[in-house]
C-alpha positions in Angstrom: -98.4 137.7 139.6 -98.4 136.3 136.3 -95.4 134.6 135.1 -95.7 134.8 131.6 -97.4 138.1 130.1 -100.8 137.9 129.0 -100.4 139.6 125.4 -102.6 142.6 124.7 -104.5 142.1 121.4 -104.9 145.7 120.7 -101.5 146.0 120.0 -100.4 141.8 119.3 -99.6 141.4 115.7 -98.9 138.7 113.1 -100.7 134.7 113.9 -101.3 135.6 117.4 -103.3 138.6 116.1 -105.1 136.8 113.6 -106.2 134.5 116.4 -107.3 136.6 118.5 -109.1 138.6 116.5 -110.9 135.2 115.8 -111.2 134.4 119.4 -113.0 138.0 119.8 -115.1 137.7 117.1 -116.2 134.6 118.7 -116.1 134.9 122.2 -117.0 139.0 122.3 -113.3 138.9 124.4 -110.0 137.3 124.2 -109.5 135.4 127.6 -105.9 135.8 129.6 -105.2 132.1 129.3 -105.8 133.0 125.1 -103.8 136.2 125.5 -101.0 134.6 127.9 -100.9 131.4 124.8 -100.4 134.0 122.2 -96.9 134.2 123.0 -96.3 131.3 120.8 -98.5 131.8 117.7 -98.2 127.1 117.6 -99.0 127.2 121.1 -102.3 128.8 120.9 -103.2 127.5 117.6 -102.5 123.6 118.7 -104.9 124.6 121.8 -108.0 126.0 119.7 -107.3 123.5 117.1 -107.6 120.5 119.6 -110.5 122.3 121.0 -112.8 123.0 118.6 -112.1 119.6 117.0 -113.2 118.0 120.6 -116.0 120.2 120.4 -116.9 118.3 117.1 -117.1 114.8 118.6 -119.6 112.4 120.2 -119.0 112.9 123.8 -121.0 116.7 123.6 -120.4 120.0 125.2 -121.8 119.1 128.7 -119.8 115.8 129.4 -116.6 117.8 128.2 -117.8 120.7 130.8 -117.8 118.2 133.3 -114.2 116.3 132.8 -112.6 119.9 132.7 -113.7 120.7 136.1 -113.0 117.1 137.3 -109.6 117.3 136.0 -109.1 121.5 136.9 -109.9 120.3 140.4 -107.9 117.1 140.9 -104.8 119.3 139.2 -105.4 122.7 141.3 -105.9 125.0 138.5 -107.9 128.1 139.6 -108.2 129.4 136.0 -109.6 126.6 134.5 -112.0 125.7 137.5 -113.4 129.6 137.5 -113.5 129.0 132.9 -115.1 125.8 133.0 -117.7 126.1 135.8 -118.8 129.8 134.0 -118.4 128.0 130.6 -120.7 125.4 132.2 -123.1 127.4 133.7 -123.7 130.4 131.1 -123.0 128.8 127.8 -123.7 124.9 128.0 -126.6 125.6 130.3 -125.4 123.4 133.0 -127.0 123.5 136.8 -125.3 124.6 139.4 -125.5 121.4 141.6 -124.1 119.7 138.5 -121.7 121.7 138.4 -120.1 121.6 142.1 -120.7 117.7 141.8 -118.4 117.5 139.0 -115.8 120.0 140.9 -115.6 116.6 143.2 -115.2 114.0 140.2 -119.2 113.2 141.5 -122.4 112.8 139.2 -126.2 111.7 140.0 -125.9 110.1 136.5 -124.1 106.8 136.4 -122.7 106.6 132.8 -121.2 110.3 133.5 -119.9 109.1 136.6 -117.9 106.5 134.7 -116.7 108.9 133.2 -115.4 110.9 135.9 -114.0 108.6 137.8 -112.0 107.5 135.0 -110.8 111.3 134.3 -109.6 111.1 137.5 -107.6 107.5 137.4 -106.0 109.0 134.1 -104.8 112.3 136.0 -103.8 110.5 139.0 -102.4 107.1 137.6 -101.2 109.6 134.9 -101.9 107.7 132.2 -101.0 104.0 133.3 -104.9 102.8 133.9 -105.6 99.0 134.2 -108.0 96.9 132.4 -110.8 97.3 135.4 -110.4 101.1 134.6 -111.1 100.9 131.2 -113.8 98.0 131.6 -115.4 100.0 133.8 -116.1 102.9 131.4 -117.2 100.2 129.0 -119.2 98.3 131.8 -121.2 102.1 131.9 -121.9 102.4 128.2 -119.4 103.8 126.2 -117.9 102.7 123.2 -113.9 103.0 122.1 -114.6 106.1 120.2 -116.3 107.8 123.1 -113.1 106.6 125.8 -111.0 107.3 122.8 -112.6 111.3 123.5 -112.9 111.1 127.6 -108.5 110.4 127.6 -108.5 113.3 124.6 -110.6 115.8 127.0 -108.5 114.8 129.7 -105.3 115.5 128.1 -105.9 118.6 126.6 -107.1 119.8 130.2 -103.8 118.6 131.8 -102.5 121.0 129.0 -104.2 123.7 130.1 -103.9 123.1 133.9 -100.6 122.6 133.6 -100.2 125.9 131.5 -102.2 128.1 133.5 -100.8 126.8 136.5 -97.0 127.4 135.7 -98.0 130.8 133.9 -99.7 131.9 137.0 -102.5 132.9 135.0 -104.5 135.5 135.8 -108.3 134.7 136.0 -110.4 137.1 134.7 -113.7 134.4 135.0 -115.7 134.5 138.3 -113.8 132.8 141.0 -114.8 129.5 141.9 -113.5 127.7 144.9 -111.1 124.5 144.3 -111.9 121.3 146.3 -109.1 120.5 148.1 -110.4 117.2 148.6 -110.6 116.4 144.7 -107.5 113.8 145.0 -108.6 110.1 145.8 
């Protein structure tokens, strides 16, 4: 059972209303984690905000696909693994073998990989990576502004793990099973 309600936007009013309505107008729906954020009007606005100014940089739609079920796995959130793997699959166009790969920090790809595997040292060492960790990403290819957006997708996932995860959020995305064996 949900911890925190997941507001209704037929009858919401004020910001939160004016976000959702943005959200649907967008989306076609207002998801629960959306609804449940709504409670706090800065909550939800921070969140889309950060978002769709993510969605702006250099790192792309599919390499942010993949660190959010990477991280959703390693952190145990159901909502965001079921979001992000449908969000992956329908919308960004995403394989499904890519997909369950990524559910296990894995990638055929070696630059994405990097990646990965750094998304997970961050979760993990929760923040306090080493030199190698960083070098390594660097070793792969990327560039300061690109690791600069890999630690930005990775915290704004642990937000919404860790929201959806205290709020009990209720998924209203096709389930997706977790990997339990996500932690190194």
């Amino acid at each position: 059972m949900q911890r925190i309600t997941a507001l209704n936007p037929e009858t919401t009013t004020g910001k939160s209303k004016d976000l959702f309505n943005a959200i649907q107008s967008k989306l076609g729906l207002v998801p629960n984690m959306m609804r449940t954020f709504g409670n706090s009007p800065a909550a939800l606005n921070g969140y889309l905000s950060f978002n769709a100014a993510l969605n702006e940089g250099v790192l792309g739609g599919k390499l942010g696909e993949l660190i959010a079920l990477t991280v959703a796995n390693v952190n145990q959130c159901e909502y965001c693994n079921a979001a992000h793997s449908f969000i992956g699959e329908k919308l960004v166009h995403i394989d499904t073998n890519t997909l369950a790969d990524a559910r296990h920090g894995k990638s055929t790809d070696a630059k994405i990989q990097a990646a990965l595997t750094f998304s997970k040292i961050i979760v993990q060492k929760r923040g306090l990576v080493n030199d190698d960790d960083v070098n390594a990403l660097k070793d792969a290819g990327y560039n300061e502004a690109e690791i600069t957006e890999i630690i930005a997708h990775v915290g704004l996932n642990i937000l919404t793990n860790y929201f959806n995860n205290v709020a009990n959020v209720t998924v209203d995305f096709p389930k997706v099973e977790l990997i339990e064996t996500a932690v190194i």
